[in-house]
C-alpha positions as CSV (number, residue, x, y, z in Angstrom):
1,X,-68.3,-8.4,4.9
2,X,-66.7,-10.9,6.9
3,X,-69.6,-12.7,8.0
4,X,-71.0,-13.0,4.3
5,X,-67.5,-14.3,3.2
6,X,-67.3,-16.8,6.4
7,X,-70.7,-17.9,5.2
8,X,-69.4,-18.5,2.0
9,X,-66.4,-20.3,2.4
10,X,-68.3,-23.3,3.5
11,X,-66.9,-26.3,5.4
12,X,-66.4,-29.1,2.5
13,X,-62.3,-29.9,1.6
14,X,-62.6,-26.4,-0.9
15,X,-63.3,-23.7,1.8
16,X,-59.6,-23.1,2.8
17,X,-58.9,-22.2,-0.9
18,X,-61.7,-20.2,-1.6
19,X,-61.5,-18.3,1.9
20,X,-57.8,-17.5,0.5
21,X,-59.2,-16.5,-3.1
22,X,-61.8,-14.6,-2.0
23,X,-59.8,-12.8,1.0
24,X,-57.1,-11.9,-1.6
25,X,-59.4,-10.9,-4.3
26,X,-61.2,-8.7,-1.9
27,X,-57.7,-7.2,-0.8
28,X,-56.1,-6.5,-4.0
29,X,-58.0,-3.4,-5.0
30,X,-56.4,-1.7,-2.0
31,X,-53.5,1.1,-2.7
32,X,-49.8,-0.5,-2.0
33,X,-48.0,1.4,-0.4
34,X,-44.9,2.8,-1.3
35,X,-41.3,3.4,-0.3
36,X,-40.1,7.2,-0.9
37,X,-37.7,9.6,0.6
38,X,-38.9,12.4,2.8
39,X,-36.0,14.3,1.7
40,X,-37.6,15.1,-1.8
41,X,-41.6,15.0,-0.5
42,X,-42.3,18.7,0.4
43,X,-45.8,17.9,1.6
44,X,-45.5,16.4,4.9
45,X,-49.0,15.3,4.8
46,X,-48.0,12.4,2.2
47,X,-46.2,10.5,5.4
48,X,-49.5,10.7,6.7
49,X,-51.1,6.9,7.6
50,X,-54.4,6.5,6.2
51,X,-55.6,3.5,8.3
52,X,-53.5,4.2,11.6
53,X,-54.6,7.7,11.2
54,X,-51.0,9.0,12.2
55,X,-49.2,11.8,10.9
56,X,-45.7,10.7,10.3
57,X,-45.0,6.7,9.5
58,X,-42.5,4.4,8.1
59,X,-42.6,0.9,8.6
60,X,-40.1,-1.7,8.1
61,X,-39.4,-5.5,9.2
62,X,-36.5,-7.5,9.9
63,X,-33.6,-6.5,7.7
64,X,-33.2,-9.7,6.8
65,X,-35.9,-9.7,4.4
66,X,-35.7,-6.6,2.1
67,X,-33.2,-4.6,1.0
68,X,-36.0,-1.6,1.8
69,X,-35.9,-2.4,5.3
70,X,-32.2,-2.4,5.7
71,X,-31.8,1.2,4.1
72,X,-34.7,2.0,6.5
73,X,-32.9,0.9,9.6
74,X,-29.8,2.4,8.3
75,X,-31.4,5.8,8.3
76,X,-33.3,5.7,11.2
77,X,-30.4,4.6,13.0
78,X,-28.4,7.5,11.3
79,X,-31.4,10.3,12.6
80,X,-31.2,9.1,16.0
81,X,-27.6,9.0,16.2
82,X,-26.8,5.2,16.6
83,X,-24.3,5.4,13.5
84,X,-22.6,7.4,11.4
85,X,-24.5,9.5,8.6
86,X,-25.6,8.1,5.6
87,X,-23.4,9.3,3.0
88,X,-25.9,9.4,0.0
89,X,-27.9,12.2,-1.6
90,X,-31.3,12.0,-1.0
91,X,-32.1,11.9,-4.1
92,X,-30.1,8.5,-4.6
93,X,-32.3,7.1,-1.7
94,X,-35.1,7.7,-3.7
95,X,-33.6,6.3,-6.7
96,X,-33.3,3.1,-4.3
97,X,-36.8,3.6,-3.2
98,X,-38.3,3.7,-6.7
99,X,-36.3,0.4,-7.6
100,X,-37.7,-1.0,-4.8
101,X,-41.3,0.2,-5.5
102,X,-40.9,-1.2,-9.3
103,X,-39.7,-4.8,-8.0
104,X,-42.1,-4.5,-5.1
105,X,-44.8,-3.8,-8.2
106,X,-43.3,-6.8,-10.1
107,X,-43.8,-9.3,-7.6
108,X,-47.6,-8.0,-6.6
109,X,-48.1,-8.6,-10.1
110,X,-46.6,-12.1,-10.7
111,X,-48.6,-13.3,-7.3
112,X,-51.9,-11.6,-9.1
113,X,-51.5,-13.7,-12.2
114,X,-50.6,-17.0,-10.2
115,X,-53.6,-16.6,-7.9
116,X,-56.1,-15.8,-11.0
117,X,-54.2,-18.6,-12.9
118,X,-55.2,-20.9,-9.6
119,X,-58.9,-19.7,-9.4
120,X,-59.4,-20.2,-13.3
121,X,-58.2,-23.9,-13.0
122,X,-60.1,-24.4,-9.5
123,X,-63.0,-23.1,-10.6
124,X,-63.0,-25.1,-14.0
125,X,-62.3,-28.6,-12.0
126,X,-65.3,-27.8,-9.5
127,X,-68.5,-29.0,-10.2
């Protein structure tokens, strides 16, 4: 697949945009993943990682960027005993997940529209 799209792109002043169309139009039909508590998840083969083929996951980035990542670091640093217990019900954490999740959604979705908003006026200026 990724030598017929490198074939594609082409080397003329379009082939950056359409490597990044076509890369994220190929992408898109790909599950997101979500944020949930393991608290209210009986089935611990739901924190399985499909394409890391591990059993248990989370991930997380720099908590300067999400407000998932910082309740992620909180608790992990909580199970491992570098602070105090999180005083929250796990089912408020995955009230916070879902909210998450739905924003997470939201934004996915207004990026979606703006790239097929792009590709509808790039391909109707190209000849």
């Amino acid at each position: 697949l990724q030598k017929s799209l490198s074939e594609i792109f082409g080397a003329d002043k379009y082939s950056r945009a359409r490597k990044e169309v076509l890369t994220y139009m190929f992408s898109r039909p790909m599950q997101m993943a979500l944020y949930f508590c393991t608290g209210v998840l009986k089935d611990e083969t739901l924190f399985h990682h499909y394409a890391l083929n591990v059993p248990l996951y989370t991930h997380f980035t720099s908590p300067i960027r999400r407000y998932a990542d910082i309740v992620v670091h909180r608790l992990l640093c909580a199970s491992l005993g570098a602070r105090s217990p999180i005083k929250m019900e796990k089912e408020a954490i995955q009230k916070q997940a879902d909210h998450c999740n739905d924003r997470k959604m939201a934004s996915k979705r207004v990026q979606e529209l703006s790239a097929d908003l792009f590709f509808s006026v790039f391909v109707r200026v190209r000849p």
